[in-house]
C-alpha positions, 0 to 999 in steps of 0.5 A: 420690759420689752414684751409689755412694750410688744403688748401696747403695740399689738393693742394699738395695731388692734384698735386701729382695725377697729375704728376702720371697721366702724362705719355710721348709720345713715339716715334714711331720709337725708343720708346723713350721719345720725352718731350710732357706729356699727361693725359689720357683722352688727344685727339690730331689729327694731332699733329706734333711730333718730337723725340730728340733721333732719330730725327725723325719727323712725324704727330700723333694722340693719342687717348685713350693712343694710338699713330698712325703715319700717313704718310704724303708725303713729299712736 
């Protein structure tokens, strides 16, 4: 008994170094949060972006806990 207690424990202590590790994409337009979270060893290319705040819609890539917005033509 006292060992699955041992386990919910170290899970909890996990689970809180999670949540600190997340942090949440920022618009690049306003800075605001857009509702995606990434870790820090997260890579996306390409990856649609949209921000709730200002409503503005771009394609990204993030790298290294760095965003850039790449200019895509409107069809």
């Amino acid at each position: 008994m006292r060992t699955v207690w041992a386990s919910r424990e170290y899970g909890m202590d996990k689970k809180e170094e999670l949540q600190s590790s997340l942090q949440w994409l920022r618009c690049p337009r306003c800075g605001g949060e857009t509702g995606t979270q990434v870790r820090p060893h997260t890579v996306l290319e390409d990856f649609p972006l949209f921000c709730p705040k200002c409503r503005y819609a771009c394609v990204i890539h993030f790298k290294d806990g760095r965003t850039v917005d790449i200019k895509m033509p409107d069809a």
